[in-house]
VMD Tcl script that draws the C-alpha trace (Angstrom):
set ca {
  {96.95 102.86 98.89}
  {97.33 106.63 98.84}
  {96.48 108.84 96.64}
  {100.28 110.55 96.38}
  {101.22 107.30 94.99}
  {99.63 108.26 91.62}
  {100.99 109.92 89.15}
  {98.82 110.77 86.23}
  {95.96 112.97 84.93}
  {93.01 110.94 86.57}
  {93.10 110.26 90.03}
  {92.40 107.20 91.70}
  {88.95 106.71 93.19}
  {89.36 107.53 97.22}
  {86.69 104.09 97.65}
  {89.18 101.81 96.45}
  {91.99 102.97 98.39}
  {90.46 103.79 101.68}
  {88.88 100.21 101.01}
  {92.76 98.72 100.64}
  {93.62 100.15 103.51}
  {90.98 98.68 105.61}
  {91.82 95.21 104.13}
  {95.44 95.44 105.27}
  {94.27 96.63 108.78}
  {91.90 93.62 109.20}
  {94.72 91.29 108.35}
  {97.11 93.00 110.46}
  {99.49 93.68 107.93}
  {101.33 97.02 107.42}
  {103.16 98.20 104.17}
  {107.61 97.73 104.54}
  {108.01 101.20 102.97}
  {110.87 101.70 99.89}
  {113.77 102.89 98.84}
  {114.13 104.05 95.28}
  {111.98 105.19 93.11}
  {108.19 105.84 94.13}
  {106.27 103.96 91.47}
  {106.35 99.99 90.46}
  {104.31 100.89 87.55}
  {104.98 103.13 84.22}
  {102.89 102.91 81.32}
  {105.66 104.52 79.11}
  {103.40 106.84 77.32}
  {104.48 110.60 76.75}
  {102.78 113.28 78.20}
  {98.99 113.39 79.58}
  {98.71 109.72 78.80}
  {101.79 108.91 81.24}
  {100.56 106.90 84.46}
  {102.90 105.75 86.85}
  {101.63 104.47 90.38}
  {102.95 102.63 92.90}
  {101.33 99.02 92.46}
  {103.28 96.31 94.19}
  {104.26 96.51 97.81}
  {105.78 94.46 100.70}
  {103.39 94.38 103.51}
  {103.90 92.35 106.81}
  {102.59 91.19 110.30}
  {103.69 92.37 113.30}
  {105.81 89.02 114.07}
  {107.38 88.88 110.83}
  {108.61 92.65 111.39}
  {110.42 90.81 114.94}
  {111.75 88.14 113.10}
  {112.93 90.07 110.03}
  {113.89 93.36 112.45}
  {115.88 94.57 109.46}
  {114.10 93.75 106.47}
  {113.96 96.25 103.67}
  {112.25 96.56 100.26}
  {114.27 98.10 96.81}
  {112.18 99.44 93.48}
  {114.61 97.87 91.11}
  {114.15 99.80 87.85}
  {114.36 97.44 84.57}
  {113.82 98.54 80.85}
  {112.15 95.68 79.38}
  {108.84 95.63 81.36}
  {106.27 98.31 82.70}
  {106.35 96.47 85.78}
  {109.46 97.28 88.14}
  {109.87 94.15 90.16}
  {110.44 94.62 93.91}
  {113.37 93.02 96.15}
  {112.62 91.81 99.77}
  {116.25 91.52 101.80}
  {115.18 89.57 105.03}
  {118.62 90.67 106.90}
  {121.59 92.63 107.01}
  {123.99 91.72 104.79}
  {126.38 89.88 106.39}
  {130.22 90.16 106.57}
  {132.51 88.72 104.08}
  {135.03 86.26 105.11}
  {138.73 87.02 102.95}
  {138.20 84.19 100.59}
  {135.00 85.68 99.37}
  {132.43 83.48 101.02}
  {129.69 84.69 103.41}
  {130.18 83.73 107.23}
  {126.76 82.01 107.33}
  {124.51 80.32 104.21}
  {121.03 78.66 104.48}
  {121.31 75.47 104.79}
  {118.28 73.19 103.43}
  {118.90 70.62 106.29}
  {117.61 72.89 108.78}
  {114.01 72.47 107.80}
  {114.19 69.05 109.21}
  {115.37 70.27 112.80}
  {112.90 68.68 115.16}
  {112.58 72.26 116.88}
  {112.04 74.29 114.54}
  {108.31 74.12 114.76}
  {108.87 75.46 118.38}
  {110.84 78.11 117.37}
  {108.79 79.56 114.51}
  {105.19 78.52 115.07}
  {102.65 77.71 112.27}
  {99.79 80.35 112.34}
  {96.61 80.11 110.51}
}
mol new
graphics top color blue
foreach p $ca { graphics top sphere $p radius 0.5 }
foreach p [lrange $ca 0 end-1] q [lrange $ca 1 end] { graphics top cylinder $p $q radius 0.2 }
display resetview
């Protein structure tokens, strides 16, 4: 997307970014930012031949950003692949109860809530 986001000895071409860019602005859809590290990409190589860029990203509309208010995005960092996979948290995490279980868990069953349509509307 930007041209920061590449680390190596051959830049990316300016075209294909400012072309990405213009995609995701078309769609309405705007990148969820990071934490951790600032690639999602390392070729492993030593020296010169190193790249590491910043592939994968979360991006979003406008409503999902009000539904999912506090949504964040984690580089994980793994050893076994030159890919680092990405983690999406749709919430806060919520409080623990004393005997270890979570106050509130998804419940399958709520899919077939005759409202639900209502309160999160298809859009195509």
């Amino acid at each position: 997307m930007w041209g920061f986001e590449h680390f190596s000895a051959s830049p990316r071409s300016a075209g294909q970014m400012i072309d990405f860019r213009d995609v995701l602005e078309v769609c309405g859809l705007g990148d969820l930012g990071f934490a951790g590290l600032p690639y999602t990409y390392d070729n492993k190589r030593a020296g010169r031949p190193n790249v590491k860029v910043r592939l994968d990203r979360a991006v979003a509309t406008n409503d999902w950003r009000d539904v999912f208010a506090h949504g964040t995005v984690e580089h994980l960092v793994v050893s076994t692949s030159d890919h680092f996979p990405i983690l999406l948290r749709c919430s806060q995490e919520e409080p623990v109860q004393r005997s270890g279980r979570r106050f509130r868990q998804y419940e399958v069953m709520w899919e077939r809530e005759p409202v639900l349509p209502e309160i999160f509307p298809t859009r195509r």
